[in-house]
C-alpha positions as CSV (number, residue, x, y, z in Angstrom):
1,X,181.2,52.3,8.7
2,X,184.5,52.8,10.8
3,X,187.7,51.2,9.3
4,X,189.4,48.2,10.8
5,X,191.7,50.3,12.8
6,X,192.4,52.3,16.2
7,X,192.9,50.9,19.4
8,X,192.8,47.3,19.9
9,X,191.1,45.8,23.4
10,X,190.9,42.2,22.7
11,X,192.8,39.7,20.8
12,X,190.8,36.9,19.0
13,X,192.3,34.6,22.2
14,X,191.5,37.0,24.9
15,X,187.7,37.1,23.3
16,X,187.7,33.4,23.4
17,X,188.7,33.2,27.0
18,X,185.9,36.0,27.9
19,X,183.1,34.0,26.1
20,X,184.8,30.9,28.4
21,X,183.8,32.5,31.4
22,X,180.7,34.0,30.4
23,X,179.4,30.5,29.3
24,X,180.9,29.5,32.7
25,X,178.7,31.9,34.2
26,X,175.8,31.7,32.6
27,X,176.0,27.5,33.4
28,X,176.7,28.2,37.3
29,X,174.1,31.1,38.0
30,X,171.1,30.1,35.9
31,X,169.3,27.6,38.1
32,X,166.6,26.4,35.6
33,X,169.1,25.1,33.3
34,X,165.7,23.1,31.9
35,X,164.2,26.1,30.5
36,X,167.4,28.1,29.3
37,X,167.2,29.4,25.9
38,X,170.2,31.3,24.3
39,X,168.6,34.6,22.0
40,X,171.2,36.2,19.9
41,X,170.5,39.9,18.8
42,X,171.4,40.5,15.3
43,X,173.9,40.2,13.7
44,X,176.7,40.0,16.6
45,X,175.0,38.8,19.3
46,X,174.3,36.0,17.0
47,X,177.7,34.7,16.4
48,X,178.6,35.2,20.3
49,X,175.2,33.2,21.6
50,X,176.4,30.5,19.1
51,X,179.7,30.5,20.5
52,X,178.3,30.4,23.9
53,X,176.0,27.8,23.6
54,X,179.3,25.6,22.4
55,X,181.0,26.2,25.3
56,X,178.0,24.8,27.3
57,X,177.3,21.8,25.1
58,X,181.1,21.2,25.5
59,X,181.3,21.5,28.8
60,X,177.9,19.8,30.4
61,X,176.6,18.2,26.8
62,X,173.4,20.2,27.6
63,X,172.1,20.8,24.1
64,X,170.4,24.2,25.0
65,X,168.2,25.9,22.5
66,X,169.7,29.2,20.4
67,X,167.5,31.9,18.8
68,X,167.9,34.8,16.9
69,X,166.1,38.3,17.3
70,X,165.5,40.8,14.9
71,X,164.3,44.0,16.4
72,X,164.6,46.3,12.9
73,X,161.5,47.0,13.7
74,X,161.5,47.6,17.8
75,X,164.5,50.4,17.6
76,X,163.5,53.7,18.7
77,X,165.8,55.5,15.5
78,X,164.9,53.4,13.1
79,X,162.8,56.5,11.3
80,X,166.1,58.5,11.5
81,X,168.5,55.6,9.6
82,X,166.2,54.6,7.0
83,X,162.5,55.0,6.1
84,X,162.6,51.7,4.6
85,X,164.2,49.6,7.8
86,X,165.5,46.1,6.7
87,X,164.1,43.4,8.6
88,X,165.0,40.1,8.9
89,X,163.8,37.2,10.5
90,X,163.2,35.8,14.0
91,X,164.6,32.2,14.8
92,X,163.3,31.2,18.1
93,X,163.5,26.9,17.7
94,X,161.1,26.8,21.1
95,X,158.2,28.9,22.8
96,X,160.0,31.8,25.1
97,X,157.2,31.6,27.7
98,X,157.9,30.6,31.0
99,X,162.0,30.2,30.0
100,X,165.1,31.8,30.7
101,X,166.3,34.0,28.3
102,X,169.6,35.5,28.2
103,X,170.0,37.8,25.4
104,X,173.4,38.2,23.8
105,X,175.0,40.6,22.2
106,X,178.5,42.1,21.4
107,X,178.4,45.5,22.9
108,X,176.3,47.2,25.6
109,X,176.2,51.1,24.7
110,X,173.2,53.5,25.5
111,X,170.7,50.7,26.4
112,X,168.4,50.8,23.7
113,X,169.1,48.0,21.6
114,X,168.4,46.0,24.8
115,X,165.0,47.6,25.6
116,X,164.2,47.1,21.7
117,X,165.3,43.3,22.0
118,X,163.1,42.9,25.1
119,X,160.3,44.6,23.3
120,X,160.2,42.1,20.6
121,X,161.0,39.0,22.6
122,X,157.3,40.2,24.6
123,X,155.8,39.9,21.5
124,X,156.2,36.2,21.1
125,X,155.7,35.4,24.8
126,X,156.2,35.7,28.2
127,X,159.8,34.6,29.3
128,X,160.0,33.6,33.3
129,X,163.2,35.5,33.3
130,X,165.0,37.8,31.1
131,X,168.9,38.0,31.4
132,X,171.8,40.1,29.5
133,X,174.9,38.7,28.3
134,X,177.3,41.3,26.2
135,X,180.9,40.9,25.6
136,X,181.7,44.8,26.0
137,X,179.8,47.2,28.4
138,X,181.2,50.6,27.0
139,X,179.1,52.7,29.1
140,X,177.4,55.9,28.7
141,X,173.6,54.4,29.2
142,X,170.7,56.3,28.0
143,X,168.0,53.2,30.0
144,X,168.4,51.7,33.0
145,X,169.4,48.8,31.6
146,X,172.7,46.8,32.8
147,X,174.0,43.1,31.9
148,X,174.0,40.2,34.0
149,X,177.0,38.9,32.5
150,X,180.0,41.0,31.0
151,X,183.1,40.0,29.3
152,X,184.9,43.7,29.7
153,X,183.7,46.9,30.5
154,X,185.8,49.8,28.9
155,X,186.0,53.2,29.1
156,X,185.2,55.2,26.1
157,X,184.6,58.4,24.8
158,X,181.3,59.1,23.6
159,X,182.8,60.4,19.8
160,X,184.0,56.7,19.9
161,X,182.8,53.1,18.5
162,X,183.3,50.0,19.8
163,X,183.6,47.5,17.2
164,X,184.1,43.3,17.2
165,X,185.1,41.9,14.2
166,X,184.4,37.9,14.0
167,X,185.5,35.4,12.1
168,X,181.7,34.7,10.8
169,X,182.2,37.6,8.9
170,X,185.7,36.5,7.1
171,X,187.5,39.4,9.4
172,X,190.5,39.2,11.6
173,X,188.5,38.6,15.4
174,X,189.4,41.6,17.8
175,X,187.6,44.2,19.5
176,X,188.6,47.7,18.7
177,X,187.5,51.0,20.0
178,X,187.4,53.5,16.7
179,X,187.0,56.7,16.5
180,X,183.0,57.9,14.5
């Protein structure tokens, strides 16, 4: 794992103000508000779709439902990391079929953790609309995959990381771009 150094992108407050606007955005253009549903990809997307979600209920006092995916399982490498891959559970409180999902996560990359999460959310039904909300696009796609709502895009190398340490985790919140 990359140390918790390099060059810093976002400031716990400039993260803040990001998932502000993405919340913002996500309340504005989502027009079934009804049958929104908040799906966190573990383990970051978790914290951020949690974060999300109280920006809404603060905002409107909609009390919108917030899931978690797992998709150890649904990742095309997951033969290459481990040959035991560790999976965890999926939390979704209510049935995905016929909702709006907008999938979070903290960092957009080659694509396939997004075509993995959208694998596995097909396996426990059939969503009336799948959306993407990622606090980093870094670029350098693999699938054409891209996010309906983005809370910075930045240019990076491909020998790089982006990394976004969260409170949740008892770290100092920033975004940093490492080097591997």
């Amino acid at each position: 794992m990359a140390k918790n150094t390099g060059r810093q992108i976002l400031t716990a407050e400039e993260m803040d103000e990001l998932l502000e606007q993405m919340a913002t955005s996500i309340d504005e253009q989502v027009a079934d508000k009804n049958n929104l549903i908040l799906v966190g990809i573990r383990t970051g997307g978790v914290y951020l779709a949690n974060r999300i979600y109280e920006k809404i209920l603060k905002k409107t006092g909609r009390d919108i439902p917030v899931g978690i995916l797992d998709i150890g399982l649904y990742r095309d490498d997951w033969t290459r990391m481990s040959t035991n891959p560790v999976v965890r559970s999926t939390e979704l409180p209510v049935s995905i079929d016929d909702r709006v999902v907008v999938l979070v996560d903290d960092v957009l990359f080659t694509g396939r953790t997004i075509r993995a999460a959208m694998d596995a959310l097909i396996d426990f039904g059939r969503p009336k609309r799948i959306e993407l909300a990622v606090l980093v696009d870094r670029g350098h796609r693999e699938l054409p995959i891209c996010a309906n709502y983005v809370g910075i895009t930045v240019s990076t190398s491909i020998d790089e990381v982006v990394n976004v340490y969260v409170r949740e985790t008892g770290q100092e919140e920033k975004v940093v771009v490492e080097a591997k």
